[in-house]
mmCIF file of the C-alpha atoms, coordinates in Angstrom:
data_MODEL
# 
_entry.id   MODEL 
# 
loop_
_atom_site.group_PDB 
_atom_site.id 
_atom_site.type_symbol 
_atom_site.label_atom_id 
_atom_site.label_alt_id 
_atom_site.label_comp_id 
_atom_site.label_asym_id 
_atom_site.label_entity_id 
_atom_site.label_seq_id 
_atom_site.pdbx_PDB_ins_code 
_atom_site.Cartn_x 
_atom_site.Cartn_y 
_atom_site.Cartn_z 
_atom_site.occupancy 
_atom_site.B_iso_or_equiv 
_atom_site.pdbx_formal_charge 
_atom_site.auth_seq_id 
_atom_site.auth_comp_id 
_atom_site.auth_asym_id 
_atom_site.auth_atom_id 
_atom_site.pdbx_PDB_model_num 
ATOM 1   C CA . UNK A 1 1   ? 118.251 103.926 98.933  1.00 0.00 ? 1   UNK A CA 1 
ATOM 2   C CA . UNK A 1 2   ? 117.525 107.605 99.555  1.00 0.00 ? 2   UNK A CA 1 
ATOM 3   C CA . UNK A 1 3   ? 114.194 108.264 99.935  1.00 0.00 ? 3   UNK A CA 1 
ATOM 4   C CA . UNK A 1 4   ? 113.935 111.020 96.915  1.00 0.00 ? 4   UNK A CA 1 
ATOM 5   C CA . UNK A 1 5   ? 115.365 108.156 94.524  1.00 0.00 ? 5   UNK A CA 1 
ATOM 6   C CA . UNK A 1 6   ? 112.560 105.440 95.560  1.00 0.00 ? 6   UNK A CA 1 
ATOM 7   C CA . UNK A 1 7   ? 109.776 107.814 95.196  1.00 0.00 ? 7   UNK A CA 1 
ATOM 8   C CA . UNK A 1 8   ? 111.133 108.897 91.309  1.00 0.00 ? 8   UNK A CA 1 
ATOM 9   C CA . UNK A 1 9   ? 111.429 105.665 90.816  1.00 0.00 ? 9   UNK A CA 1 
ATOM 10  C CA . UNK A 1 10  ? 107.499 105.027 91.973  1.00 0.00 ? 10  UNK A CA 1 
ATOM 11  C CA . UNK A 1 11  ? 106.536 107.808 90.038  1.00 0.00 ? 11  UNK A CA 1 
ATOM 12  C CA . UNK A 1 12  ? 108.419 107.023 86.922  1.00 0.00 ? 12  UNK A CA 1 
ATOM 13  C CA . UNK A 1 13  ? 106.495 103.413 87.050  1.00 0.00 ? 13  UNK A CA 1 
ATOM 14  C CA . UNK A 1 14  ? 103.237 104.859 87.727  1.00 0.00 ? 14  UNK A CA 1 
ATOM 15  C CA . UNK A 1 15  ? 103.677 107.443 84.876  1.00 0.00 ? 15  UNK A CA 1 
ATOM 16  C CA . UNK A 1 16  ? 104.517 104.332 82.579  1.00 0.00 ? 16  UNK A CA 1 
ATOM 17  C CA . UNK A 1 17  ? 102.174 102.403 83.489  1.00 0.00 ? 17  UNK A CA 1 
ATOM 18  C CA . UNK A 1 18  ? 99.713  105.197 82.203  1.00 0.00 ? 18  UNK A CA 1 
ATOM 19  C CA . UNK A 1 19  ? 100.177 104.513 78.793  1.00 0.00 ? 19  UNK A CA 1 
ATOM 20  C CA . UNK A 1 20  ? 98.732  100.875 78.894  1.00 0.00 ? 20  UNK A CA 1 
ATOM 21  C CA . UNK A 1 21  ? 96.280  102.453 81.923  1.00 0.00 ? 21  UNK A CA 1 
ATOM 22  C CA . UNK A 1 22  ? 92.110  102.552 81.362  1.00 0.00 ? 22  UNK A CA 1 
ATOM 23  C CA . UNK A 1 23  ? 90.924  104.307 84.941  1.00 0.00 ? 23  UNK A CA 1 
ATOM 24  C CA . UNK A 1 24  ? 92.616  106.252 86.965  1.00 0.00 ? 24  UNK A CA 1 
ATOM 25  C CA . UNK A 1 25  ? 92.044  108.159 90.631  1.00 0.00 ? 25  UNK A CA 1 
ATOM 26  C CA . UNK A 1 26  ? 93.919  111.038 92.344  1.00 0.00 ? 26  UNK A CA 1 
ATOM 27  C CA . UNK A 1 27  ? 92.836  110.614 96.037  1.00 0.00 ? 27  UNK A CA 1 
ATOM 28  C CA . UNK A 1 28  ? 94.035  114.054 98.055  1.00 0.00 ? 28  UNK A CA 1 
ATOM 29  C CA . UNK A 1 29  ? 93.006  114.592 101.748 1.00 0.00 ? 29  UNK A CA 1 
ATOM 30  C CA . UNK A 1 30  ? 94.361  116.387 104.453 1.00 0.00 ? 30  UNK A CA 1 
ATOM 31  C CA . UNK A 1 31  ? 93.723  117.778 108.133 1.00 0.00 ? 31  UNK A CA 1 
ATOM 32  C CA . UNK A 1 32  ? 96.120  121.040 110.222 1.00 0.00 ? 32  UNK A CA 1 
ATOM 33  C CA . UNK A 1 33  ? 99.021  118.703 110.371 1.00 0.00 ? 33  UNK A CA 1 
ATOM 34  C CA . UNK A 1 34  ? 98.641  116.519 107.131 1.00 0.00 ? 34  UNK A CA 1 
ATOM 35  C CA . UNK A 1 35  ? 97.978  115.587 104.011 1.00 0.00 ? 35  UNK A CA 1 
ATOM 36  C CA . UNK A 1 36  ? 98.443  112.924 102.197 1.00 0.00 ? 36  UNK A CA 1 
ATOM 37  C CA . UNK A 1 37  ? 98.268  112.235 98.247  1.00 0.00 ? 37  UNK A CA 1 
ATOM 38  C CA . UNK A 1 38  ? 97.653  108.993 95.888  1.00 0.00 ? 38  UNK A CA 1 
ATOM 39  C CA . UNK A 1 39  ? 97.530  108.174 92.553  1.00 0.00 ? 39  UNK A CA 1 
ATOM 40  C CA . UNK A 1 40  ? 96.529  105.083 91.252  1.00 0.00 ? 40  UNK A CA 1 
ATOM 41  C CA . UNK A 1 41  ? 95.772  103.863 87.477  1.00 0.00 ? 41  UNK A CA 1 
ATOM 42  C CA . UNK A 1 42  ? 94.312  100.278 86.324  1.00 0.00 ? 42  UNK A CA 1 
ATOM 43  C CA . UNK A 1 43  ? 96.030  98.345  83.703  1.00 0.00 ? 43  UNK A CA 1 
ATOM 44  C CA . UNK A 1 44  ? 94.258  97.602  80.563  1.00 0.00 ? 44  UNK A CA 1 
ATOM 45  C CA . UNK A 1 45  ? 91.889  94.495  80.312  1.00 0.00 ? 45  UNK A CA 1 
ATOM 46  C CA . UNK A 1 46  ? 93.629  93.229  83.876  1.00 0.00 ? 46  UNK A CA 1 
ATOM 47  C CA . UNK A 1 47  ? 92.107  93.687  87.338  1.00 0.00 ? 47  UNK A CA 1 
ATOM 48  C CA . UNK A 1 48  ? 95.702  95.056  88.695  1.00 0.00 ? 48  UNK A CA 1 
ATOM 49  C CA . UNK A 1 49  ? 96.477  98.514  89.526  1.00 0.00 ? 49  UNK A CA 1 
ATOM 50  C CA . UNK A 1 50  ? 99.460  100.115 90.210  1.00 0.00 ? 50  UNK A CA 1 
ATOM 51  C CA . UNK A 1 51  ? 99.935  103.355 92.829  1.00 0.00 ? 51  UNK A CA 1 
ATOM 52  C CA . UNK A 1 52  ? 102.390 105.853 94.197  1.00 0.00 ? 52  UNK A CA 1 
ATOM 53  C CA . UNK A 1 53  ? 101.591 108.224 96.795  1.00 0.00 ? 53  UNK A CA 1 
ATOM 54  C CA . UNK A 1 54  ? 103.064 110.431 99.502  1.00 0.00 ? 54  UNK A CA 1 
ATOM 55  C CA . UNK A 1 55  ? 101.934 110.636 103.513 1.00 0.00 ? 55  UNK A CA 1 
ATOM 56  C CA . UNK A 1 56  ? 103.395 114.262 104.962 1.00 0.00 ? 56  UNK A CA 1 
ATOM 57  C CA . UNK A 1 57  ? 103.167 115.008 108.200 1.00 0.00 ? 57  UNK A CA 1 
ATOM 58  C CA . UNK A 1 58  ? 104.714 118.508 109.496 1.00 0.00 ? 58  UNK A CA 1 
ATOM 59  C CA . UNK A 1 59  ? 105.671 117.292 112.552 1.00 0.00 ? 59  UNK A CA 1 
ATOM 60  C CA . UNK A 1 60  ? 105.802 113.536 112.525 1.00 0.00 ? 60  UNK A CA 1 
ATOM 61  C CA . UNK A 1 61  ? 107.614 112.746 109.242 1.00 0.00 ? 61  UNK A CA 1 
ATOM 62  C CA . UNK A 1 62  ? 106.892 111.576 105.591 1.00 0.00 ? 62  UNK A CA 1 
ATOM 63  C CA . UNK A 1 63  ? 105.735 107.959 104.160 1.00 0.00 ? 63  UNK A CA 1 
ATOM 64  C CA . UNK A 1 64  ? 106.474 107.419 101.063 1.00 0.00 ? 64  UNK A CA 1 
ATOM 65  C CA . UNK A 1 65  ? 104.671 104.367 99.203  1.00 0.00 ? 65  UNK A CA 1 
ATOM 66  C CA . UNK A 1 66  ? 104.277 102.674 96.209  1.00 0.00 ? 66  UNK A CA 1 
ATOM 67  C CA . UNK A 1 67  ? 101.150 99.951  95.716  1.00 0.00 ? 67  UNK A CA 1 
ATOM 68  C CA . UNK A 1 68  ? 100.115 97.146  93.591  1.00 0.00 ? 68  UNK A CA 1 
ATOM 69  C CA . UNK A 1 69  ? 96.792  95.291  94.120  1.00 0.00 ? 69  UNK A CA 1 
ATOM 70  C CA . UNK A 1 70  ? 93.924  93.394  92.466  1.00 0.00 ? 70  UNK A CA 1 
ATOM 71  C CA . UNK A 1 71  ? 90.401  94.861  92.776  1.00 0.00 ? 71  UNK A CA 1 
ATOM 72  C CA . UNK A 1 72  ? 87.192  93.046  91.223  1.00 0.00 ? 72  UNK A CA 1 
ATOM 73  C CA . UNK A 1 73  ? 82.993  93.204  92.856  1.00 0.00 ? 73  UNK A CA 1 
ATOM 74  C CA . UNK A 1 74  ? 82.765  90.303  95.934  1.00 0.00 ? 74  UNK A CA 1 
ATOM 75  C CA . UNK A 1 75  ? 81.155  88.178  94.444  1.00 0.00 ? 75  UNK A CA 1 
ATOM 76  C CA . UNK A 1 76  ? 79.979  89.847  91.847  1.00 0.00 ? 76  UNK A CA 1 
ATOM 77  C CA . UNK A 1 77  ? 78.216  92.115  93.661  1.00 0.00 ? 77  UNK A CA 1 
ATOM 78  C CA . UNK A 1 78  ? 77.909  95.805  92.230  1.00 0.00 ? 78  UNK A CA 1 
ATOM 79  C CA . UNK A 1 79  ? 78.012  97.743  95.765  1.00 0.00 ? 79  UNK A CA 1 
ATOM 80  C CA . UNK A 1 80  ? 80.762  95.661  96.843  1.00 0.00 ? 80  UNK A CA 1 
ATOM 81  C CA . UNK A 1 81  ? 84.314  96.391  95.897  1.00 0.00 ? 81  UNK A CA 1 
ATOM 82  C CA . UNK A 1 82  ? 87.665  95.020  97.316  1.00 0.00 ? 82  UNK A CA 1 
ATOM 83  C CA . UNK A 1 83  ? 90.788  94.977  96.721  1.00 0.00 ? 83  UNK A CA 1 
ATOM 84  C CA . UNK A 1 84  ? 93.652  93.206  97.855  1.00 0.00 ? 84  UNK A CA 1 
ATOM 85  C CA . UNK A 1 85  ? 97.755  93.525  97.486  1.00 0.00 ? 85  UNK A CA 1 
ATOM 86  C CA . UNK A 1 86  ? 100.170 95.461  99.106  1.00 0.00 ? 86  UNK A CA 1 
ATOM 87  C CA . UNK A 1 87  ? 102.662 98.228  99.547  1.00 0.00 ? 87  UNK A CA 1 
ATOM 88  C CA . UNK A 1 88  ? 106.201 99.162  99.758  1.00 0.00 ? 88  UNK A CA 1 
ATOM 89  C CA . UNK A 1 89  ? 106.368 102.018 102.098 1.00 0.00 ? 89  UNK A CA 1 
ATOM 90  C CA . UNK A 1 90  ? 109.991 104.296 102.811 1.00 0.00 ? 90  UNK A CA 1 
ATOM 91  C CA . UNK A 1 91  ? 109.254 105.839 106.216 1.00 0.00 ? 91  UNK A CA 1 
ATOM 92  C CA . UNK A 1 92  ? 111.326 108.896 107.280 1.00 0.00 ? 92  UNK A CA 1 
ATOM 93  C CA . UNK A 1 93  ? 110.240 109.708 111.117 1.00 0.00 ? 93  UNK A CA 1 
ATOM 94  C CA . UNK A 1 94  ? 111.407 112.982 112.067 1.00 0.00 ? 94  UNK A CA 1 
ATOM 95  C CA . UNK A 1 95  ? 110.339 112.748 115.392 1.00 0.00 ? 95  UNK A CA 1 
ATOM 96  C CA . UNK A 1 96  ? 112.953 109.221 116.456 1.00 0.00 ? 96  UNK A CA 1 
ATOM 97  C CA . UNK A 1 97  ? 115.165 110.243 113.365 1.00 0.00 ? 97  UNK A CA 1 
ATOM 98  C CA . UNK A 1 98  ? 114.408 106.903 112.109 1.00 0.00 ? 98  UNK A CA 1 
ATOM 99  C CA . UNK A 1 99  ? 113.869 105.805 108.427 1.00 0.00 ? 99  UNK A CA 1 
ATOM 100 C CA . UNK A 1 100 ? 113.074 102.786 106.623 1.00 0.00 ? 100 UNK A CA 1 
ATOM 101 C CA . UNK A 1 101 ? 111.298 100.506 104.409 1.00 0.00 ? 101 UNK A CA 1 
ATOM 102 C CA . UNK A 1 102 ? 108.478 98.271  105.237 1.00 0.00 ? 102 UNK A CA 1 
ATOM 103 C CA . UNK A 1 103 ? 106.135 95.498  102.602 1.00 0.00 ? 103 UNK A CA 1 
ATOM 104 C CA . UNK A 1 104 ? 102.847 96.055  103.580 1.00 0.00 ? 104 UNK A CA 1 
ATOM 105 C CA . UNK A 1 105 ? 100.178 93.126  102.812 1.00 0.00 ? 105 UNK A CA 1 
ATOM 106 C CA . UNK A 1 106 ? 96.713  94.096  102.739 1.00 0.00 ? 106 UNK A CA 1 
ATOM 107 C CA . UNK A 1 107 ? 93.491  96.026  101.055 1.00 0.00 ? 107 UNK A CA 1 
ATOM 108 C CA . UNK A 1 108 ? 90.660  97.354  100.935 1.00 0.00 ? 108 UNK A CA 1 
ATOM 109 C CA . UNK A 1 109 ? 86.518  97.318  100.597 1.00 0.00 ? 109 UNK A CA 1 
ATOM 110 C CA . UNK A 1 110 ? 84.391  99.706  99.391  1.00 0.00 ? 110 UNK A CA 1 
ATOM 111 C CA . UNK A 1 111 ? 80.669  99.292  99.887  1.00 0.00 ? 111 UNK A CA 1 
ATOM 112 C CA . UNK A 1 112 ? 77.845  101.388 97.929  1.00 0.00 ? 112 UNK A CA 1 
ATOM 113 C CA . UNK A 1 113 ? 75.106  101.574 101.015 1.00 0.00 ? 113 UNK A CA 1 
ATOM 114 C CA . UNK A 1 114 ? 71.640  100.841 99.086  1.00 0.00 ? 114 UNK A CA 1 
ATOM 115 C CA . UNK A 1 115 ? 69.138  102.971 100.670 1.00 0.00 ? 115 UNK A CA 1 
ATOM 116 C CA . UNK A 1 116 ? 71.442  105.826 100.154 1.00 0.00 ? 116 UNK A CA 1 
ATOM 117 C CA . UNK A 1 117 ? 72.348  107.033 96.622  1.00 0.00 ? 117 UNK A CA 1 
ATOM 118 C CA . UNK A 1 118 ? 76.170  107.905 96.084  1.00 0.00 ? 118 UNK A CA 1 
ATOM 119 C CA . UNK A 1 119 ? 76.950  107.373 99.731  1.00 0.00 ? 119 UNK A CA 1 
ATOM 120 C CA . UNK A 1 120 ? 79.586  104.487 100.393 1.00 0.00 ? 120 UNK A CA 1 
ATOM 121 C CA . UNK A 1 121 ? 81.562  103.394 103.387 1.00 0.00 ? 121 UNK A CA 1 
ATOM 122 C CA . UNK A 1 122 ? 85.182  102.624 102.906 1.00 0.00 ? 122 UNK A CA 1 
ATOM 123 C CA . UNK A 1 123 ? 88.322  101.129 104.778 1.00 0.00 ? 123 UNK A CA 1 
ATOM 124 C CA . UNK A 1 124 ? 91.807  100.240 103.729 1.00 0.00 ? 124 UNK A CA 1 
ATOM 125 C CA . UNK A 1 125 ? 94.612  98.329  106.096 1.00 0.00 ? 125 UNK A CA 1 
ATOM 126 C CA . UNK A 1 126 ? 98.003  97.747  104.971 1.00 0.00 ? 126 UNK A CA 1 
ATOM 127 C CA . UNK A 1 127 ? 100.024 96.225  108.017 1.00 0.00 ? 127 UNK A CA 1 
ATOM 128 C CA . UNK A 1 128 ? 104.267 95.176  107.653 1.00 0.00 ? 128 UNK A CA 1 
ATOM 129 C CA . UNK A 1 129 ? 105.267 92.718  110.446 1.00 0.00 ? 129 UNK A CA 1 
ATOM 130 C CA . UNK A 1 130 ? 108.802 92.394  111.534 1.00 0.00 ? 130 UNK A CA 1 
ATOM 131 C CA . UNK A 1 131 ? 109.368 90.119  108.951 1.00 0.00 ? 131 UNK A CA 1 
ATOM 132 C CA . UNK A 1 132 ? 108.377 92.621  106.459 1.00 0.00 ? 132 UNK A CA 1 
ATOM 133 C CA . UNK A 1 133 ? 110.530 95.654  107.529 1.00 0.00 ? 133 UNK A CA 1 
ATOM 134 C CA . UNK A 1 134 ? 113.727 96.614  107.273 1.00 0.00 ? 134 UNK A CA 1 
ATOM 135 C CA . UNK A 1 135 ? 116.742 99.449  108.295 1.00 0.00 ? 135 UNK A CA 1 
ATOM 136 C CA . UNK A 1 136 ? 115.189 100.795 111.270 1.00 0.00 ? 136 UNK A CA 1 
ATOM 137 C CA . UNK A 1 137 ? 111.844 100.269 111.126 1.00 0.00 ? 137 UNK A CA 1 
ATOM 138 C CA . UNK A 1 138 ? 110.732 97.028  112.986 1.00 0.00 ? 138 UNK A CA 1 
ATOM 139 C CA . UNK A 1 139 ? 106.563 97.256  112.211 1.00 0.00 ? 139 UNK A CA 1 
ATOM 140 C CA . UNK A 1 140 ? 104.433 99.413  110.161 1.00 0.00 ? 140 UNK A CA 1 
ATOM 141 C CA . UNK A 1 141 ? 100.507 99.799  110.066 1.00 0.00 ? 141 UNK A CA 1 
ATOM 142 C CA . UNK A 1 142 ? 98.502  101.684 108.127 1.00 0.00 ? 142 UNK A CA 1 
ATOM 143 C CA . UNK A 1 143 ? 94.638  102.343 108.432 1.00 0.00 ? 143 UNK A CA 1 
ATOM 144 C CA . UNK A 1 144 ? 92.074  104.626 107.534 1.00 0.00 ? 144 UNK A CA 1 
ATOM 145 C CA . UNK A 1 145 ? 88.082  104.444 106.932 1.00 0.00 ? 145 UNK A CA 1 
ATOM 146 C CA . UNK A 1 146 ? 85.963  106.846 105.526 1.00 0.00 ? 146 UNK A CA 1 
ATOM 147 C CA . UNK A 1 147 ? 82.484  107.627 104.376 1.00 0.00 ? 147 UNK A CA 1 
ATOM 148 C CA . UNK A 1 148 ? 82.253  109.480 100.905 1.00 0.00 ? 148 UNK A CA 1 
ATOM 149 C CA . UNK A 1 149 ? 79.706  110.893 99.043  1.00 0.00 ? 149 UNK A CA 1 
ATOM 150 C CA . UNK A 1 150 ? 79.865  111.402 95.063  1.00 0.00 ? 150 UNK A CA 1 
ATOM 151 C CA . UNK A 1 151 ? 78.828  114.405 94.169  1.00 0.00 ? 151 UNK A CA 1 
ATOM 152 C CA . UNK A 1 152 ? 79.119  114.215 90.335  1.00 0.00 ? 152 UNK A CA 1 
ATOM 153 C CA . UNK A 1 153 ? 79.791  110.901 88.330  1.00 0.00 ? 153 UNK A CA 1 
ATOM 154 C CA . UNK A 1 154 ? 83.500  111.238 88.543  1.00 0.00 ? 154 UNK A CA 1 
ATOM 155 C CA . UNK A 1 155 ? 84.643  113.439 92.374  1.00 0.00 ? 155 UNK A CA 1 
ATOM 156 C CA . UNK A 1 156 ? 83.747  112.100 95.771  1.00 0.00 ? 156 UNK A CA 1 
ATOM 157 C CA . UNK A 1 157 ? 83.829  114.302 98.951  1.00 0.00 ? 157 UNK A CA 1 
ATOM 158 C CA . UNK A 1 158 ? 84.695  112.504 102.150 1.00 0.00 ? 158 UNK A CA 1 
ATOM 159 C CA . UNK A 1 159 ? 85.592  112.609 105.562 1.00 0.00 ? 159 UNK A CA 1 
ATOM 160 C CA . UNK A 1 160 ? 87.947  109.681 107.302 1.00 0.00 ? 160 UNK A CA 1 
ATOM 161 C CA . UNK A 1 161 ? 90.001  108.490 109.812 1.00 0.00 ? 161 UNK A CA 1 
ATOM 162 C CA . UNK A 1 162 ? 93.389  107.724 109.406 1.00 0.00 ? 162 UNK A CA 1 
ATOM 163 C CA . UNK A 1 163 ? 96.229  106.015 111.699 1.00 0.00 ? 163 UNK A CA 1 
ATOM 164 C CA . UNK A 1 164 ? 100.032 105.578 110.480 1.00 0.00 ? 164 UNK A CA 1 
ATOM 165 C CA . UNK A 1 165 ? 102.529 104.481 112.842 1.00 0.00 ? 165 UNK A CA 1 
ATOM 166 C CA . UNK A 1 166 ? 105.792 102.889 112.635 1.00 0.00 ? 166 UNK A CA 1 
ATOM 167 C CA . UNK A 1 167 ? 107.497 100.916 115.363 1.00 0.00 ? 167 UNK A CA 1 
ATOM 168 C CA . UNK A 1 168 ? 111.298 101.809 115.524 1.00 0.00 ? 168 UNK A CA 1 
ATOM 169 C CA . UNK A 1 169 ? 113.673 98.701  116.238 1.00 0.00 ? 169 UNK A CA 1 
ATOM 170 C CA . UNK A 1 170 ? 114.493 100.831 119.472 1.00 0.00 ? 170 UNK A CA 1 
ATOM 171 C CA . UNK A 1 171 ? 112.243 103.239 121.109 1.00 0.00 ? 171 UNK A CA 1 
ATOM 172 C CA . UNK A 1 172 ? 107.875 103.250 120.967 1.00 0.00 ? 172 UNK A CA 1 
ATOM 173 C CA . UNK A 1 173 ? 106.086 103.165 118.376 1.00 0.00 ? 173 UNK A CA 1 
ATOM 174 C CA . UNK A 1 174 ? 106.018 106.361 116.607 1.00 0.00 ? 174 UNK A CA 1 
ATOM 175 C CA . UNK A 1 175 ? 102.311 108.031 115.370 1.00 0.00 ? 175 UNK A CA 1 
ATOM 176 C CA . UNK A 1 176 ? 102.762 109.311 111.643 1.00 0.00 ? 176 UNK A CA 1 
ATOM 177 C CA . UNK A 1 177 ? 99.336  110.786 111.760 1.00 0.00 ? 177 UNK A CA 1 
ATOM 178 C CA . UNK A 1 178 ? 96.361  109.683 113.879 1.00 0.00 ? 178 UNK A CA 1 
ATOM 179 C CA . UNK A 1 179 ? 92.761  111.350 113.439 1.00 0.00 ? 179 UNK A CA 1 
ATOM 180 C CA . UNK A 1 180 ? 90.550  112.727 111.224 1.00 0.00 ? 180 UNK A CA 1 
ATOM 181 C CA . UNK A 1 181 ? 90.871  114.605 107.820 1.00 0.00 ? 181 UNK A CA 1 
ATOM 182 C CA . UNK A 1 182 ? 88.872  115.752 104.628 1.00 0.00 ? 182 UNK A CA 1 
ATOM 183 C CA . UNK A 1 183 ? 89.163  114.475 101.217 1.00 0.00 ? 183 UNK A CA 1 
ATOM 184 C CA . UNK A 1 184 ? 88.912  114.345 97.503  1.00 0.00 ? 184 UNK A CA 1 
ATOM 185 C CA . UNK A 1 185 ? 88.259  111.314 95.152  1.00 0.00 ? 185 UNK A CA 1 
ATOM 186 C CA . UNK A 1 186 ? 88.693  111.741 91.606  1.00 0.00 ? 186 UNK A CA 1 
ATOM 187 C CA . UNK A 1 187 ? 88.132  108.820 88.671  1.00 0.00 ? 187 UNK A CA 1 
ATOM 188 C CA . UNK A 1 188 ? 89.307  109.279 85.236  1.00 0.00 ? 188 UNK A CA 1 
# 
């Protein structure tokens, strides 16, 4: 499947999906070398959310991904959010020439720190095993952590980590995009 087909395809889900949607977040961050954006929307009265989003790096390649997860308090605590599902990825590394698709299982968890207002630490790992990946892409991981700050009810400001990398059936593993980057939360 070419990779501009799969990500209309996300999209066009994603933009249906809307219409039965009650909270929704555009997620944008970047660094020199890349940026990467997400959109994700909840489904009404359900704990499931559904997400596209892209991963460009100038150098390294693109990642394209779609995501489906469940997200709910840990037990029922309000500073503690997490999520779990996964993620069909379409990798396209320009640096090997290799492309292909990977089903990442995973989450994420967002805690609220208590002594601080609006500050919250938060980390998300997605991670495709052989098993899991296909055409010429033999592993995938995915993993980034951050520490945001809201700054009005509905916008966060943050600055993470992130580290994508895809291991080729021949060849190294390949680095997407490793290090740090600035970002933008919105809810609505």
């Amino acid at each position: 499947m070419k990779k501009v087909t799969f990500f209309k395809a996300l999209a066009l889900t994603t933009l249906l999906a809307c219409s039965a949607s009650q909270a929704s977040t555009l997620d944008l961050n970047l660094n020199n070398d890349a940026v990467n954006v997400d959109f994700t929307t909840r489904i009404t009265e359900s704990e499931l959310n559904i997400g596209a989003g892209l991963l460009h790096h100038q150098d390294n390649g693109d990642v394209y991904y779609g995501s489906i997860f469940v997200a709910d308090n840990v037990n029922k605590q309000a500073g503690i959010l997490a999520g779990v599902g996964g993620r069909v990825y379409y990798i396209d590394a320009d640096r090997s020439n290799d492309s292909g698709t990977a089903i990442g299982l995973g989450g994420f968890i967002n805690w609220e720190i208590p002594s601080v207002p609006n500050l919250s630490i938060r980390s998300d790992l997605y991670y495709a095993p052989d098993v899991l990946s296909f055409d010429e892409v033999n592993k995938y991981l995915d993993f980034s952590a951050r520490i945001q700050y809201r700054i009005i009810e509905q916008a966060w400001l943050y600055v993470g980590y992130r580290n994508a990398e895809a291991k080729p059936d021949k060849g190294s593993t390949q680095t997407i995009d490793e290090g740090g980057h600035l970002g933008l939360l919105l809810w609505f």
